[in-house]
C-alpha positions as CSV (number, residue, x, y, z in Angstrom):
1,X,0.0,0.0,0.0
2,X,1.4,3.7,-0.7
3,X,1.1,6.1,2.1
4,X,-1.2,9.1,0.9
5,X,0.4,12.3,1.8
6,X,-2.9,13.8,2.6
7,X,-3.8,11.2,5.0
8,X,0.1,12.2,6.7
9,X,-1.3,15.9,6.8
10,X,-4.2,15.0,8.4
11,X,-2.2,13.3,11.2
12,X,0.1,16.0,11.5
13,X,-2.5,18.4,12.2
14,X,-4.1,16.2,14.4
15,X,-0.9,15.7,16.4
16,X,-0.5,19.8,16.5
17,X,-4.2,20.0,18.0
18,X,-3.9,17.4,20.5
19,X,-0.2,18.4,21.7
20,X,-1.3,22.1,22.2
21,X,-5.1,21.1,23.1
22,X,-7.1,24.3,21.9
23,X,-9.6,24.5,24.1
24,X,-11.5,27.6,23.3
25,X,-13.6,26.7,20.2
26,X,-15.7,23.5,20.0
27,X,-14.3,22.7,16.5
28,X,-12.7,19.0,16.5
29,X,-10.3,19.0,19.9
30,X,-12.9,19.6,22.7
31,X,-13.9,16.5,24.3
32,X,-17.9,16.1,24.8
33,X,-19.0,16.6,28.3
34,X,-20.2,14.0,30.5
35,X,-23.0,12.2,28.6
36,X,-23.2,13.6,25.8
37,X,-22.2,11.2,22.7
38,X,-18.9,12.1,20.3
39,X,-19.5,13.6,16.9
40,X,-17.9,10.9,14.0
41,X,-15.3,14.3,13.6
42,X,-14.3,13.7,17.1
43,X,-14.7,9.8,16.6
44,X,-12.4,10.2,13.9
45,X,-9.4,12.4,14.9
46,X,-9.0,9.8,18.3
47,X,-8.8,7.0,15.9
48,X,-6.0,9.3,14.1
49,X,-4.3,9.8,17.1
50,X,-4.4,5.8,17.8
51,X,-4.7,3.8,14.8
52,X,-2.1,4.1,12.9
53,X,-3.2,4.1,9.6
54,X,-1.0,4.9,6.2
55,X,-3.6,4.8,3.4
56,X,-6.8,6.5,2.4
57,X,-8.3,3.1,2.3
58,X,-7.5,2.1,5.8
59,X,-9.1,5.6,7.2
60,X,-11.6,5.0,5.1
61,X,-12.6,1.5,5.7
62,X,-13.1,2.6,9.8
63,X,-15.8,4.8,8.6
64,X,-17.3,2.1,6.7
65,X,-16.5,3.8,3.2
66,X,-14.1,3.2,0.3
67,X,-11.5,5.6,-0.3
68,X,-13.2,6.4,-3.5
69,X,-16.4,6.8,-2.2
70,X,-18.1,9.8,-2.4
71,X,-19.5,9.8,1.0
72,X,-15.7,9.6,2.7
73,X,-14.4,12.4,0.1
74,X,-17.2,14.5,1.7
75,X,-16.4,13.5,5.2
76,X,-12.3,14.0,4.5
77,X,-13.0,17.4,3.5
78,X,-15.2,18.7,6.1
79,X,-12.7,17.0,8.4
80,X,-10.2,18.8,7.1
81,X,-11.5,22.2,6.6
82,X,-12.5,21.8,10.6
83,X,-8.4,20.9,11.1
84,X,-7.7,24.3,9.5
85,X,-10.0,25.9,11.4
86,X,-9.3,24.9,14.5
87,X,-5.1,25.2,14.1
88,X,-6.1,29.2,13.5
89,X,-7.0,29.5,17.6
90,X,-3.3,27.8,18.7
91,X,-2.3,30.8,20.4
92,X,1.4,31.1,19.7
93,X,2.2,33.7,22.0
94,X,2.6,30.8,25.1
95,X,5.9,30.6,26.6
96,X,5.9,27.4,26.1
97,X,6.5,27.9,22.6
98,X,10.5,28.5,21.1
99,X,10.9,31.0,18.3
100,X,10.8,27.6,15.6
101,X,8.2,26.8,16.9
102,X,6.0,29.7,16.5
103,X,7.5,29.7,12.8
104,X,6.3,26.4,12.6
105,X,2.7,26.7,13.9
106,X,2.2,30.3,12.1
107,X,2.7,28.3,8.7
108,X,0.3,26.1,9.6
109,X,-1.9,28.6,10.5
110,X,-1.2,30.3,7.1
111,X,-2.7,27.3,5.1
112,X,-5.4,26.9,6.9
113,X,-6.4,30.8,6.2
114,X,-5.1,29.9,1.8
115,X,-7.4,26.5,2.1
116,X,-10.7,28.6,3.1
117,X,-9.8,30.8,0.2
C-alpha cells in the first residue's frame, strides 16, 4: 500500500491539535461533556491519534466507506476544513513555545487561512 500524503497531513495536524489542546472553540479537539455522545469528527481524529493508519483506504474502511467513495471524500474534506479551522486558535504567544516553533505553527496557520480561500 502507498502512504497518501494527505492522509500524513491530516495526522500531522491532528498531532499539532492534540499536543497544544485548543480549548476555546468547539471545532474537532474539545472532548464532549459528561453524557453527551462524540461527533464521527471527534470519533475520527481519536482514531487518528491511535490507529495508525497509512492509506486512504484504511481511514476509510473505519468509517465504513471506500477511499473512492463519495461519501468519505465529503467527510475527508469537512474533516479537514475543521483541522484548518481549528489550528487558527493555537495561540502562539505561550511561553511554552520557542521561536521555531512559533515559525512552525504560524505556517500552519497560514494554510489553513489559503485553504478557506
Amino acid at each position: 500500500m502507498q502512504r497518501s500524503k494527505d492522509l500524513q497531513d491530516l495526522k500531522e495536524l491532528v498531532y499539532i491539535l492534540n499536543r497544544y489542546k485548543v480549548r476555546h472553540i468547539e471545532v474537532i479537539t474539545n472532548s464532549p461533556g459528561a453524557g453527551v455522545q462524540s461527533s464521527r469528527y471527534r470519533k475520527f481524529y481519536e482514531a487518528l491519534l491511535s490507529e495508525g493508519w497509512d492509506s486512504e483506504e484504511e481511514a476509510a474502511a473505519w468509517l465504513g466507506y471506500s477511499a473512492t467513495d463519495k461519501q468519505y471524500k465529503r467527510f475527508r474534506n469537512e474533516f479537514k476544513k475543521r483541522l484548518y479551522n481549528t489550528t487558527l486558535f493555537i495561540d502562539t504567544n505561550q511561553p511554552e513555545f520557542s521561536d521555531p516553533q512559533r515559525a512552525y505553527y504560524h505556517c500552519w496557520q497560514e494554510v489553513a487561512v489559503l485553504k478557506h480561500w
